[in-house]
C-alpha positions as CSV (number, residue, x, y, z in Angstrom):
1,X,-26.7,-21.2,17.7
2,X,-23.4,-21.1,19.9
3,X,-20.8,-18.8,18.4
4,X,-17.2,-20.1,17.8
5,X,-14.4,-19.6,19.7
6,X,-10.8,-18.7,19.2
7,X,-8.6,-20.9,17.4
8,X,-5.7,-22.0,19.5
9,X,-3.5,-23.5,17.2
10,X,-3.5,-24.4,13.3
11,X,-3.9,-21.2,11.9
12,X,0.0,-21.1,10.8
13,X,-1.0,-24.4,8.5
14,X,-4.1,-22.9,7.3
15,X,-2.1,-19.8,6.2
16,X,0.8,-21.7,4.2
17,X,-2.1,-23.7,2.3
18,X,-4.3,-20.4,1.6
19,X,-2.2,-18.2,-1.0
20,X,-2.3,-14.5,0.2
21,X,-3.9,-14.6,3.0
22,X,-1.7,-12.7,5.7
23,X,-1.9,-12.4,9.8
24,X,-1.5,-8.4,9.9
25,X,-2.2,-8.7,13.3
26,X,-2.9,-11.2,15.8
27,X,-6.6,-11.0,16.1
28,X,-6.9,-10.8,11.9
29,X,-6.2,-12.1,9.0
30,X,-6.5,-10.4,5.6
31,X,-5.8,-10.8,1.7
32,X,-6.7,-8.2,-1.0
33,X,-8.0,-8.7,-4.1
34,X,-7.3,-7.3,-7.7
35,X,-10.0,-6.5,-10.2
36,X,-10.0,-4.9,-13.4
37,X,-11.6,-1.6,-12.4
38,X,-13.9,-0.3,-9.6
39,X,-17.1,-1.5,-11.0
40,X,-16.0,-5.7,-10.6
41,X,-14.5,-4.8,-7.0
42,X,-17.6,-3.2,-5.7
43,X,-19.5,-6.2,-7.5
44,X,-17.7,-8.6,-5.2
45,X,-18.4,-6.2,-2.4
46,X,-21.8,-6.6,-2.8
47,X,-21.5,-10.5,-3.7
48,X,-19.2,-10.4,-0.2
49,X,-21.9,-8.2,1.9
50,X,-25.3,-11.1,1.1
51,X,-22.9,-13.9,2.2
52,X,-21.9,-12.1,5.0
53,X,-25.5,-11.3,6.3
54,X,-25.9,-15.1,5.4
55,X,-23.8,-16.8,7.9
56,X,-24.6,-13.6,10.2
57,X,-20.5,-12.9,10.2
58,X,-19.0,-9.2,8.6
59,X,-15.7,-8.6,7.5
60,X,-14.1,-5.6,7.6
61,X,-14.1,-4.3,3.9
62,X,-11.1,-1.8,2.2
63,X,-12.7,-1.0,-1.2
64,X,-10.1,0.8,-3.7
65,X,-10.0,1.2,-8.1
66,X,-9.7,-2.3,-8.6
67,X,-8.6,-3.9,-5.5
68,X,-10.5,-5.1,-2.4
69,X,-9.3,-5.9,1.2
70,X,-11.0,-8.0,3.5
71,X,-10.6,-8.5,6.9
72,X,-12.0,-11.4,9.4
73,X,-11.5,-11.7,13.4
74,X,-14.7,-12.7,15.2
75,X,-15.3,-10.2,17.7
76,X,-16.7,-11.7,20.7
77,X,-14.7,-14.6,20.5
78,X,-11.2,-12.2,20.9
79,X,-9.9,-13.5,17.8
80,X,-9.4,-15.9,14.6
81,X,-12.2,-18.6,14.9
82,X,-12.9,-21.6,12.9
83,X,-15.4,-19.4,11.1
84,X,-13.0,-17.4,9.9
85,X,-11.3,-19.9,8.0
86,X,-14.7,-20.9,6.9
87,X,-15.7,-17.5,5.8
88,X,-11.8,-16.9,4.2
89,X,-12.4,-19.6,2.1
90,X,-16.0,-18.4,0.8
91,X,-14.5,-15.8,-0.1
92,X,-11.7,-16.8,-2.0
93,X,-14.5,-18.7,-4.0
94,X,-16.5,-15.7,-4.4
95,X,-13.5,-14.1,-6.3
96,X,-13.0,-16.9,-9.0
């Protein structure tokens, strides 16, 4: 399986149709996410952590009382990749 590579453009569109997610950096993006206590954001941890070993692609995780941070870049590939978005989008399902 070839790995992706960086995106070179059409990240700014993706962003401005994907509520909450942010660039914090250029190599990143991010969104957190509010839960009602520490218990339902571990819970999507966890759901976050099997897809992740899934698709063989780990975010970076920020776990807090109710709240959740997740970060993707794709390593090897110096930046935002196509599975990124992919993997943004997962997640944003696995919140619902």
């Amino acid at each position: 399986m070839s790995r992706p590579t960086k995106l070179d453009h059409g990240l700014d569109a993706w962003l401005a149709t994907h509520e909450g997610w942010t660039r914090p950096g250029p190599h990143v993006i991010a969104k957190e996410f509010k839960f009602k206590d520490f218990a339902s954001a571990l819970a999507f941890v966890v759901r976050l952590g099997c897809l992740a070993e899934k698709k063989d692609h780990h975010p970076d995780v920020e776990l807090g009382w109710g709240r959740v941070k997740v970060l993707w870049t794709t390593h090897d590939a110096g930046g935002i990749t196509r599975l990124d978005l992919e993997m943004a989008d997962a997640t944003n399902a696995l919140a619902t």
